[in-house]
Structure formats: C-alpha cells, structure tokens
N, C-alpha and C positions, 0 to 999 in steps of 0.2 A: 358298023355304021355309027355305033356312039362315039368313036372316037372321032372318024371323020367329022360329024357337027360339032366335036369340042374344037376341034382343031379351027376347023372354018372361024367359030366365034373366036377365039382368040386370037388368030389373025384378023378377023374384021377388030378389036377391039387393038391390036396394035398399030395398023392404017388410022384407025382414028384415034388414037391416041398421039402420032406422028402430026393427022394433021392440027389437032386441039392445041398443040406444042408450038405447031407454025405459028399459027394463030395466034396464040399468046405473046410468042416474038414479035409478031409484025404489033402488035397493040404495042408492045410494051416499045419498042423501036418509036415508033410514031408519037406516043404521047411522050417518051423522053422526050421528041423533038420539038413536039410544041412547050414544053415544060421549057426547057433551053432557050427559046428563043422567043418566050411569051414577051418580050420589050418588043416584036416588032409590030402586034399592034397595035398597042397603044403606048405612048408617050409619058401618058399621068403614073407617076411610083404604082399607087392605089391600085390603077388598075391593071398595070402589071403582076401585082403581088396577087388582086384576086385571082388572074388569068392562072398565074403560077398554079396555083393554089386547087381551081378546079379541075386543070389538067391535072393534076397529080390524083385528084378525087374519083376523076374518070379512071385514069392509069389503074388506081385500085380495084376501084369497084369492076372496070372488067375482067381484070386478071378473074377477081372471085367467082362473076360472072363464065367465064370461059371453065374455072372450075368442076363449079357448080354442073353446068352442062356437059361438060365430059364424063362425067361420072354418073348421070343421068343415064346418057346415050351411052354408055359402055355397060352397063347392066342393061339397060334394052336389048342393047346386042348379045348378052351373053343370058338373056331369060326364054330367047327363042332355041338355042340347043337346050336348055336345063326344060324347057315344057317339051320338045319334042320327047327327050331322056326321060320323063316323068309316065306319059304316054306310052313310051314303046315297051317300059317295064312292067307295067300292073299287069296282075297276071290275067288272064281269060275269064269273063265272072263262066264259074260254072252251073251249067243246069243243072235241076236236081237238087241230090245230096248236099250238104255241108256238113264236112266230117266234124263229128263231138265226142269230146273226151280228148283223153291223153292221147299225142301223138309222138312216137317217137323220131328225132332227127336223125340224118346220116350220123350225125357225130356223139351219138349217143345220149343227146340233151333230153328230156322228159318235156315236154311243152306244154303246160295246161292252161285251159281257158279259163276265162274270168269265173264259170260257174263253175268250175270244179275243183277248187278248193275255198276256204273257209279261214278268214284271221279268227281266233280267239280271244279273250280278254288274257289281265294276264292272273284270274285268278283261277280260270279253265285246265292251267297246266300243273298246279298245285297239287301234289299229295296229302290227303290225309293226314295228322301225326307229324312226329318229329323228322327232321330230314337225316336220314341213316348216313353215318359216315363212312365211308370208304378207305381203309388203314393200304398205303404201300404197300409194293409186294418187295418182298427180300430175296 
C-alpha cells in the first residue's frame, strides 16, 4: 500500500510538473511577445523602452513566481503519501507493559535504554599507579 501512495504522489507531482512547464511557456511565449513588439503601443522611444523594460520584469518575476509555486504544490503533493507512510508505520501504542532493560535484536544488536547505562568522566577509568606495560610476544 506504501508504494502504491508513493507512486500515485509522484505521478501527481509529474502531471504537475508537466503542467507548471506549460505554464511557464505560455508566460514566457507571451511576454517575449509583448517584449518584441512593445513599439506598438506607444510611439514616444521613452515609452517604449519602459514598456520593454516592464515586460521583461514581469517575464521574470513570473517565471520565479511559477517557480516558486511548483515547488510549493509538489511537496503538498508529495507530504500527503509521506503522512499517510508516517501513520501506517508507528507501531500499535501497547497496553500495559513497556519493556525495560536490554533487549536483544534479531541481529544480535544489545539495545539499551537511556537509563541503562551511565557515561563516566574520564578520570572514572583510570587505575591507580603507574600504567603497566605490556612487552610483545615472540
């Protein structure tokens, strides 16, 4: 079942990503064309250069705009399988007991809880006396 909701979100995030892409074409399509042909209208240089000018400002700011919102909406789509998946894995709270102490795993890992073991300083591990040397064996 988790794969099926991965799967679904990633294809809902490549549909929208397909159309976010249109989108941006048709903007960027559009405002090249008013950008091009900003003399038709007006007459005065001036205001043709603003016109230039602003279409180009919009051209950008929506591409960032369309960005921006794709990447929004493509984690919205993809945070509804990740909390279903979050959901379906916690395990069952159980009644009762809560085991304490060492528990052993299938793979033979020792697992201990916070209170069952103890850091030391490091002057807790020290011997007594000179530290005895240990000579190679031959």
């Amino acid at each position: 079942m988790r794969r099926l909701l991965w799967a679904a979100g990633w294809v809902g995030v490549f549909f929208w990503s397909l159309l976010a892409f249109a989108t941006y074409g048709l903007i960027d399509v559009i405002a090249g064309a008013f950008m091009r042909n900003a003399d038709v209208f007006s007459a005065d240089p001036g205001t043709v250069e603003f016109l230039f000018n602003a279409f180009g400002w919009i051209r950008g700011f929506s591409s960032s705009a369309i960005l921006v919102v794709w990447g929004v909406v493509s984690l919205a789509i993809l945070s509804v399988p990740w909390l279903f998946d979050r959901l379906a894995s916690q395990p069952a709270p159980s009644r009762g007991q809560v085991p304490r102490g060492p528990t052993l795993r299938p793979d033979g890992v020792i697992d201990l809880g916070p209170g069952d073991y103890s850091v030391a300083g490091p002057a807790a591990g020290r011997r007594p006396g000179p530290t005895p040397r240990i000579e190679p064996r031959s």
